[in-house]
C-alpha positions as CSV (number, residue, x, y, z in Angstrom):
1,X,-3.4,1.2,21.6
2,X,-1.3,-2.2,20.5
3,X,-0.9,-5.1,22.4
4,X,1.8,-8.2,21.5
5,X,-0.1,-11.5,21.5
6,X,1.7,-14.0,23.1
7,X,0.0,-17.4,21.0
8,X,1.1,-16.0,17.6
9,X,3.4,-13.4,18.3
10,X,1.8,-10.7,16.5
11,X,1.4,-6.9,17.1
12,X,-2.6,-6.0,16.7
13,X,-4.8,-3.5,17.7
14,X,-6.4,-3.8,21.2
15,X,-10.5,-3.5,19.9
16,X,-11.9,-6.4,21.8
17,X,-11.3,-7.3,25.7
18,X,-13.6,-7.4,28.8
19,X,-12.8,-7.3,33.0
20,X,-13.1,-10.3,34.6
21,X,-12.2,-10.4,38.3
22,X,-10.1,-7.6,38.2
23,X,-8.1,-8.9,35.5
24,X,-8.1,-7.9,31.7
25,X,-8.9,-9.9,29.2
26,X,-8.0,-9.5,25.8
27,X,-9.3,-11.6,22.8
28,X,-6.8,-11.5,19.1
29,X,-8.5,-11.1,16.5
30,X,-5.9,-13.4,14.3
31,X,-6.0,-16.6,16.3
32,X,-8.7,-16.0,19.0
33,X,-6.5,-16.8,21.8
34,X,-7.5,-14.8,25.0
35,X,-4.9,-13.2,27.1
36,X,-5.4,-12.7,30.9
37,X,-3.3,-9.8,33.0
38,X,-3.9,-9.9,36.9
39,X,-2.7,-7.3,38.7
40,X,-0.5,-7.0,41.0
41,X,-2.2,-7.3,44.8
42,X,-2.0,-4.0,46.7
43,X,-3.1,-2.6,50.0
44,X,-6.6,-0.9,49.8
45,X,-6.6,2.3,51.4
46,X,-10.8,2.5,52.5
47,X,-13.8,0.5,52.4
48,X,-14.4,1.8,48.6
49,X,-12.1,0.6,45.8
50,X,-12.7,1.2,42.5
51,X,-10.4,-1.4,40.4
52,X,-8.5,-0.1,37.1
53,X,-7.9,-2.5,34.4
54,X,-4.2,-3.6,34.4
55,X,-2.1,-2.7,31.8
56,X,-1.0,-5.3,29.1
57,X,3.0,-5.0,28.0
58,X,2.3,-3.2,24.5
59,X,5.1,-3.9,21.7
60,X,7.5,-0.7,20.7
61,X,5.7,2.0,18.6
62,X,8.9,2.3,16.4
63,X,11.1,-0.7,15.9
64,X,13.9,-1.0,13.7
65,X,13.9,-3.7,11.4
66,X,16.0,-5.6,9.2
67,X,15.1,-7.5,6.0
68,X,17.4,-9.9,4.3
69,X,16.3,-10.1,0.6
70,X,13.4,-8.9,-1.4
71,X,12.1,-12.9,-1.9
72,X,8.6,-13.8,-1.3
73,X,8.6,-16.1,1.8
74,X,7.2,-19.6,1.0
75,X,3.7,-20.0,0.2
76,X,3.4,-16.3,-1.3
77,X,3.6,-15.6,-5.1
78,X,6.7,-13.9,-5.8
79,X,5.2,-11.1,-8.1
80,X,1.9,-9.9,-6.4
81,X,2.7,-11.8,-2.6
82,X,-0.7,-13.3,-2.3
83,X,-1.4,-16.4,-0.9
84,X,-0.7,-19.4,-3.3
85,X,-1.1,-23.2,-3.4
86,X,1.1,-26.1,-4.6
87,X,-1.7,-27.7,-6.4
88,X,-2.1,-24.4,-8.5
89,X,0.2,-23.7,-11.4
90,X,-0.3,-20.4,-12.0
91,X,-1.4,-17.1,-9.7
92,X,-5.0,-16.7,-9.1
93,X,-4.5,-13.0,-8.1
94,X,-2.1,-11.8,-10.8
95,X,-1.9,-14.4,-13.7
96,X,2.1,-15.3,-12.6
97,X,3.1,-18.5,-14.3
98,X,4.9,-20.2,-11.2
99,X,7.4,-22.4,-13.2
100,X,8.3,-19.2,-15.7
101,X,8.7,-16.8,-12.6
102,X,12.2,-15.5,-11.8
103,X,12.1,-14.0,-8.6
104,X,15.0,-12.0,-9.2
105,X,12.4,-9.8,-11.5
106,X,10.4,-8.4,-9.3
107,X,13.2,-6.9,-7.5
108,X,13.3,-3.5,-6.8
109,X,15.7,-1.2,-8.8
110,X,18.4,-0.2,-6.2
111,X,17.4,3.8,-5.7
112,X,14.1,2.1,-4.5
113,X,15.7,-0.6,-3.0
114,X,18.1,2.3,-0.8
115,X,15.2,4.5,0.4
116,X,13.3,1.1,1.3
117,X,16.4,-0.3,3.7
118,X,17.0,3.8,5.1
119,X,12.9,3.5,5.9
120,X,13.4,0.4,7.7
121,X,15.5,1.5,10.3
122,X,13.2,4.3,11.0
123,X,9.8,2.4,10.7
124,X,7.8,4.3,12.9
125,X,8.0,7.3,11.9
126,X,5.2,8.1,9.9
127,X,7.1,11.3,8.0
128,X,9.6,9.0,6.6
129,X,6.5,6.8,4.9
130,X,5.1,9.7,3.7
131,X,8.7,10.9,2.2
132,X,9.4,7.5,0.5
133,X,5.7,7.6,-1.0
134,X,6.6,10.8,-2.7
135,X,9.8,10.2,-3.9
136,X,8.3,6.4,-5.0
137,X,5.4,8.7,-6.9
138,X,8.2,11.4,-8.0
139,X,10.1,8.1,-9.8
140,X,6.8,6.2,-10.8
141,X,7.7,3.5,-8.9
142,X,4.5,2.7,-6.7
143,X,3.9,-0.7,-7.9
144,X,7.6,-1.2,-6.4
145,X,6.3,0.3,-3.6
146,X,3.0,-1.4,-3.2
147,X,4.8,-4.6,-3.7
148,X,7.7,-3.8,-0.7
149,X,5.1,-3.1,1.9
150,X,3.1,-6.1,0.8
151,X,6.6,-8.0,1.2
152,X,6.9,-6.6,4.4
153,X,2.9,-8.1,5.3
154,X,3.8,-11.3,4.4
155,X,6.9,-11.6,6.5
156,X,4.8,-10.2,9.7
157,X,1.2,-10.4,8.9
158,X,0.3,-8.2,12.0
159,X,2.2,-4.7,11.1
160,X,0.1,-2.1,11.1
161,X,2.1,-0.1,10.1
162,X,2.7,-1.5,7.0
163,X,-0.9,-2.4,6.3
164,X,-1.3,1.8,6.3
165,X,1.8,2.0,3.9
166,X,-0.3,-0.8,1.4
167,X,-3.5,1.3,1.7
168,X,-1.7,4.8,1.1
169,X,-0.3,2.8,-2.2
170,X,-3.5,2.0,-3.5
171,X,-5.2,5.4,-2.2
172,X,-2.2,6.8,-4.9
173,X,-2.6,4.7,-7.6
174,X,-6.0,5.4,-8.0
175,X,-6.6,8.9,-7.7
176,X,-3.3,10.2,-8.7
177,X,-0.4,12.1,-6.4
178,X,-0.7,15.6,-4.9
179,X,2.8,16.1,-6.6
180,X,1.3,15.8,-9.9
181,X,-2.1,17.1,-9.4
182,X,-0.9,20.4,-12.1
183,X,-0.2,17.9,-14.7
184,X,-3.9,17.1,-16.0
185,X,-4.8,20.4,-16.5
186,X,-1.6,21.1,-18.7
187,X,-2.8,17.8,-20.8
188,X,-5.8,19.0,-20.9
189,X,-4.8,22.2,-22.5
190,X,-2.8,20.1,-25.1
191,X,-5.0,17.9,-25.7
192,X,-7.5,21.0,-26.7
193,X,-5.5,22.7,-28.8
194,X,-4.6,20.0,-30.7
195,X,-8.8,19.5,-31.2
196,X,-9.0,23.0,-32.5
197,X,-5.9,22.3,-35.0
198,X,-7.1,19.5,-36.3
199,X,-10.9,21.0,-36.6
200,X,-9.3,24.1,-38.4
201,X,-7.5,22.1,-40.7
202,X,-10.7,19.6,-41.4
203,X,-12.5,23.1,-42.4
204,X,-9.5,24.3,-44.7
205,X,-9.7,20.8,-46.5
206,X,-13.6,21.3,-46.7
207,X,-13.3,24.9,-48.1
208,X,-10.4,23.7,-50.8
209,X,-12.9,21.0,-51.6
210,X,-15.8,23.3,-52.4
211,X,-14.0,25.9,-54.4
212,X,-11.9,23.0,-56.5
213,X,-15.4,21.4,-57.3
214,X,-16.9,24.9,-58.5
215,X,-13.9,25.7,-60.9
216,X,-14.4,21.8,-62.5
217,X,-18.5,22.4,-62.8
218,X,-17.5,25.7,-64.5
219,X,-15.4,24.0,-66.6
220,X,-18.3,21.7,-67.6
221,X,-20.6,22.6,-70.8
């Protein structure tokens, strides 16, 4: 269950409220404002009344969204969007050179940059993420998108959503896709019989060795 703060604006998880005269109280975890819902007075039918905690107005579970460019918004680092300073030259996270960066580099290529603007406008539905991770693995192109859904962070720090989309990224990157999962064994298989080549041609030159050194000590008075 979500909730929309109303201090920050920001869509989070509802993990820590409490009741407090009937009302609801709800505590965000990003700014630590508390939000109060009364609600609305109501008849009681008999002497024994057993309050329910009001309901707070939640945010749409799939919006469509909209995104201008692929820039980093101000006070991100255009390559790796973390969190950078204008007394530091240079990235702390990824090593980016500010004055050397060109943001039009870390665009995406525009296949990518397609399936990212068609997954927008269907953003909460969670088969389309899965889709566009698979195609983005079928093209090699997670660290385009591990750097779009980080993109997508920065520009609303609260999506959910998109914090999944990050983690399935890394989840990829470091254990490999499902799609390719056929692919170390046939490596594998190469990679052996190369070994046994190369180990039967080691033994030929060995063998050639020996008998070339037994005609020349023949030879020898």
């Amino acid at each position: 269950m979500k909730f929309l703060c109303p201090a920050c604006d920001r869509l989070l998880e509802l993990a820590s409220y409490r009741i407090e005269a009937d009302a609801l109280v709800v505590r965000c975890a990003r700014c630590g404002v508390e939000t109060s819902s009364h609600p609305e007075p109501r008849p009681v039918p008999s002497s024994t009344f057993h309050p329910s905690p009001p309901r707070l107005a939640l945010a749409p579970e799939s919006p469509s969204i909209e995104q201008e460019s692929f820039d980093a918004p101000a006070g991100y680092c255009p390559k790796c969007l973390g969190l950078k300073s204008e007394a530091t030259e240079s990235c702390p996270q990824c090593g980016l050179v500010f004055a050397n960066a060109q943001p039009a580099e870390f665009y995406p290529r525009e296949e990518v940059a397609e399936q990212w603007r068609q997954l927008l406008a269907q953003w909460g539905d969670s088969q389309k993420h899965e889709q566009f991770l698979k195609s983005m693995t079928a093209l090699g192109e997670l660290v385009s998108a591990g750097r779009l859904y980080r993109l997508r962070l920065a520009i609303a720090p609260g999506d959910v959503i998109a914090q999944r989309g990050r983690d399935e990224v890394v989840r990829l990157a470091t254990i490999g896709s499902p799609l390719f999962s056929k692919e170390p064994a046939e490596v594998q298989r190469a990679v052996r019989w190369q070994h046994v080549a190369l180990g039967m041609f080691i033994l030929l030159c060995i063998t050639v060795a020996v008998v070339l050194f037994r005609q020349v000590a023949q030879r020898l008075p």
